[in-house]
C-alpha positions as CSV (number, residue, x, y, z in Angstrom):
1,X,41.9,-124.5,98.1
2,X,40.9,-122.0,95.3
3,X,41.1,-123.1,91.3
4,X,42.9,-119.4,90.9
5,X,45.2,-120.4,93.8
6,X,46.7,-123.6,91.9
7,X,46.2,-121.2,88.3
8,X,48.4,-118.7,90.0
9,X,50.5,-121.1,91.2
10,X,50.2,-124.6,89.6
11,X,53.6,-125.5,91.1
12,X,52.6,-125.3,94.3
13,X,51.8,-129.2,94.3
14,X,53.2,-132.2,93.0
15,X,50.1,-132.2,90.3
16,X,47.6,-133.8,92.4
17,X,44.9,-131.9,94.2
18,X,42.2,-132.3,96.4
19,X,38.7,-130.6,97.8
20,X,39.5,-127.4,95.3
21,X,36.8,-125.1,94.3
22,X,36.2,-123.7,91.1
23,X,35.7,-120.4,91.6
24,X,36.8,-119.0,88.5
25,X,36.5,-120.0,84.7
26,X,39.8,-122.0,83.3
27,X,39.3,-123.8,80.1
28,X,42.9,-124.7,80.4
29,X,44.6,-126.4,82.8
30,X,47.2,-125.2,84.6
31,X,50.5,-126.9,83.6
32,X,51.6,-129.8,85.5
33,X,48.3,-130.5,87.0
34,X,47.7,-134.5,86.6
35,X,44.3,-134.9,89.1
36,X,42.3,-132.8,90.5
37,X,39.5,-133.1,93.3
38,X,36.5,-130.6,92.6
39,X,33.9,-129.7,95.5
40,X,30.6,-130.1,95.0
41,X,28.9,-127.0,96.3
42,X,24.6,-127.8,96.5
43,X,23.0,-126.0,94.4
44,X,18.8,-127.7,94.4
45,X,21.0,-130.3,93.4
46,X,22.8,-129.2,90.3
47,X,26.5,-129.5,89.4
48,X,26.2,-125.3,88.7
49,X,27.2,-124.4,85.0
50,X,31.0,-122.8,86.1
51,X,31.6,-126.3,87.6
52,X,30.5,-128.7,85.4
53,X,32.6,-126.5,82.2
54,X,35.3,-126.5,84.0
55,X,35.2,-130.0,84.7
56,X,34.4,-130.5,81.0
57,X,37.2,-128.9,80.0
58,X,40.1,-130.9,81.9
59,X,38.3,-134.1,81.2
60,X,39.2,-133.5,77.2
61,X,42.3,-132.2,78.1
62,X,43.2,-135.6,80.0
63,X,43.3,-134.4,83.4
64,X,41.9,-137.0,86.1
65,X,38.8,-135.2,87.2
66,X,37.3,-136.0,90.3
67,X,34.0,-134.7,91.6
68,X,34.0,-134.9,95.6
69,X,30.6,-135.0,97.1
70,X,31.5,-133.8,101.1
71,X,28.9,-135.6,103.0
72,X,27.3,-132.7,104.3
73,X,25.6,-131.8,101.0
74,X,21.6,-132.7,101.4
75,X,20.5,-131.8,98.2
76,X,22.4,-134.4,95.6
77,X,21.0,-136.3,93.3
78,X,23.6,-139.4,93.3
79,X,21.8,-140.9,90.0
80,X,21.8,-137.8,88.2
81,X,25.5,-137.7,89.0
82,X,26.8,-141.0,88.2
83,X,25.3,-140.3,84.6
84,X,26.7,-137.1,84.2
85,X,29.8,-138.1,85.0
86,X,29.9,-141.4,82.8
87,X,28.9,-139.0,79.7
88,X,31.3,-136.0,80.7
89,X,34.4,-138.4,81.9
90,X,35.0,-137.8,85.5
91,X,35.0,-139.7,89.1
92,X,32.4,-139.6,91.5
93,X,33.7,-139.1,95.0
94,X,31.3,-139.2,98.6
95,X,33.6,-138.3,101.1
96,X,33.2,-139.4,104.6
97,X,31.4,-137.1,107.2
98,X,33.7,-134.4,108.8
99,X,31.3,-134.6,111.5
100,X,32.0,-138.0,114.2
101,X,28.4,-137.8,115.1
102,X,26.3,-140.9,114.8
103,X,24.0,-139.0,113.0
104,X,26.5,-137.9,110.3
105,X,27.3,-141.4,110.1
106,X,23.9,-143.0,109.8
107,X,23.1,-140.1,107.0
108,X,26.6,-141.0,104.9
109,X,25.2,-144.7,105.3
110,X,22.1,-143.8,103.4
111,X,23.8,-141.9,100.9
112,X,26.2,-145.0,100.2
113,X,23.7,-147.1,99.9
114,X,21.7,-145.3,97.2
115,X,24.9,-144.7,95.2
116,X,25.3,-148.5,95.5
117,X,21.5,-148.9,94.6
118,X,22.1,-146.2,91.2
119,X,25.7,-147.6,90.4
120,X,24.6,-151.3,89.6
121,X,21.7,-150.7,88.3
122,X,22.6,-148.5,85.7
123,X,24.0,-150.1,82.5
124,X,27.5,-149.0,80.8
125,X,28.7,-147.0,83.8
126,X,32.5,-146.3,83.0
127,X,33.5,-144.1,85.7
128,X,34.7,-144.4,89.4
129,X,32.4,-144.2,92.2
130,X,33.8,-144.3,95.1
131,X,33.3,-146.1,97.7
132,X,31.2,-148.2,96.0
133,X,33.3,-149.4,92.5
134,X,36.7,-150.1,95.1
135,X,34.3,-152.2,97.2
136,X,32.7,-153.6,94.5
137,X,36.6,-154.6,92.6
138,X,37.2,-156.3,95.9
139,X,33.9,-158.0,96.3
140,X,35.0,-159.5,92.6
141,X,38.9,-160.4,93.5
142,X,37.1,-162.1,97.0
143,X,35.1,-163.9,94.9
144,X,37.3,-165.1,92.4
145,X,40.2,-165.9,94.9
146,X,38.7,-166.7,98.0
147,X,41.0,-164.4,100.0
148,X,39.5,-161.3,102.4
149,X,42.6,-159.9,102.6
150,X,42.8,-158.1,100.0
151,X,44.6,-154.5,100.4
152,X,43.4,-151.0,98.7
153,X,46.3,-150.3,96.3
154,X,44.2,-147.1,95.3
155,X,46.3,-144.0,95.9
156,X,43.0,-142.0,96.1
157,X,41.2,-144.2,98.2
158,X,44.3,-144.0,100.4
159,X,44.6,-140.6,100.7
160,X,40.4,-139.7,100.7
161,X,39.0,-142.7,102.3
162,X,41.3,-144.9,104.2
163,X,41.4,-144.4,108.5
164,X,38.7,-141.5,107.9
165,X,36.5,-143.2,109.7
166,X,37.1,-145.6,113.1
167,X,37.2,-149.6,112.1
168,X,34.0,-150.2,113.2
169,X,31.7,-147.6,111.2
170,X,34.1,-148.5,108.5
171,X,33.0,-152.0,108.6
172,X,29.4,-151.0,108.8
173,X,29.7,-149.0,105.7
174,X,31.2,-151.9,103.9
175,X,28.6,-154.7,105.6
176,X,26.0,-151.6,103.7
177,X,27.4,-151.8,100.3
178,X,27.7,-155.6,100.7
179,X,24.1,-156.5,101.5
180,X,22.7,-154.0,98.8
181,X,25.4,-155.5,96.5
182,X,24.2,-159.1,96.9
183,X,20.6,-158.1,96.7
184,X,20.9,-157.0,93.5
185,X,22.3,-160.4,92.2
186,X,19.9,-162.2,94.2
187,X,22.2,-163.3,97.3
188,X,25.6,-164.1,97.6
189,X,26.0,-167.5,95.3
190,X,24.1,-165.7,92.8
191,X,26.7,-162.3,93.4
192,X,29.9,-165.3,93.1
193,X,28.2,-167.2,89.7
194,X,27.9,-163.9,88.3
195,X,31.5,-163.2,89.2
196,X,32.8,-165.9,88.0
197,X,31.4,-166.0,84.7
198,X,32.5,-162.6,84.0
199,X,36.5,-164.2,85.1
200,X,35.6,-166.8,82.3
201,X,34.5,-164.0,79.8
202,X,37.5,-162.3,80.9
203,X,40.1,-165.0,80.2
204,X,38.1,-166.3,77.0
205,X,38.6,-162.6,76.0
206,X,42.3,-162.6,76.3
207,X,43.3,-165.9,75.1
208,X,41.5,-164.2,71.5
209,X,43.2,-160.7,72.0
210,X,46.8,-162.9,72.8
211,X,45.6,-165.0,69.1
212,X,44.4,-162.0,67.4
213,X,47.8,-160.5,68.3
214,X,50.1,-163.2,67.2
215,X,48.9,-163.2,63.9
216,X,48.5,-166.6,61.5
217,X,51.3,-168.9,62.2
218,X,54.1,-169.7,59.1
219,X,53.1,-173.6,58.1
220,X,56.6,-174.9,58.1
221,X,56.9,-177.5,55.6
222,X,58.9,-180.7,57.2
223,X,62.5,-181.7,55.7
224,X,62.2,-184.3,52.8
């Protein structure tokens, strides 16, 4: 779908929209629009200036941006974009391979695992990337509960991600982001300590938010 399609028509959806291409400038989003999905379209690996103002501009404007990376694009540089979109204010997306070729796959694979490599290794990353970050959240919630069962609530994951590829490259890709995971905290006991210290720096933090909140208590003085 065309930018100009949903500006000529922004009720054409219920607000959310997927794999669009900017093709024309729009500093203002149409009305209604809530999320949108913009292709990434290679340029020697730039984001292309129309693009990335466009995407600039419904970020401030509190629009849910989301930059979709199909996997047939060679030329991206998946550092480059996970900092460009923690300083502009938008989502990463790789979407699976169109393609059900094993070489497709085995490419995507790579790809994943160097935007798992780039996402945990760079400091104050505050945006989305999926697949990793959703893999990553449930990495944490296995580590802190103990249960494997836990279930994407993600609406975009759902709708961009989930049964797009067959169970078992799907496990493959996750077996990928959890071995380059782990590595980077030195193994899985060192991945769980690290998880559960950041549960104890989680709770510490809210029992002093919940304090902070409740303000000094009223000394009541007892009944003579």
């Amino acid at each position: 779908m065309l930018l100009s399609e949903i500006i000529d028509n922004p009720s054409a959806g219920d607000g959310f929209f997927r794999e669009v291409v900017a093709d024309v400038e729009s500093f203002v989003p149409p009305e209604g629009l809530k999320s949108i999905g913009f292709l990434y379209r290679g340029g020697n690996g730039d984001l292309g200036e129309l693009l990335l103002d466009v995407m600039i501009a419904y970020a401030i404007a509190g629009v849910e941006v989301v930059l979709e990376v199909p996997a047939e694009e060679t030329s991206v540089d998946i550092p480059y974009l996970i900092s460009v979109a923690t300083n502009v204010g938008f989502t990463l997306s790789l979407l699976p391979p169109v393609d059900d070729s094993e070489e497709a796959f085995q490419a995507y694979l790579v790809s994943v695992e160097t935007c798992t490599d780039a996402y945990i290794s760079q400091p104050n990353v505050s945006r989305y990337v999926y697949p990793v970050s959703n893999y990553l959240e449930y990495l944490f919630i296995e580590a802190w509960t103990g249960n494997a069962q836990v279930k994407p609530n993600d609406e975009y994951v759902a709708k961009a991600f989930l049964n797009q590829l067959p169970k078992e490259r799907e496990d493959r890709l996750k077996a990928a982001m959890r071995e380059r995971i782990y590595r980077y905290y030195g193994g899985e006991v060192g991945f769980k300590t690290f998880s559960k210290g950041m549960l104890s720096s989680i709770s510490r933090e809210v029992v002093n938010i919940a304090h902070d909140l409740s303000g000094p208590q009223e000394q009541v003085s007892p009944a003579s």
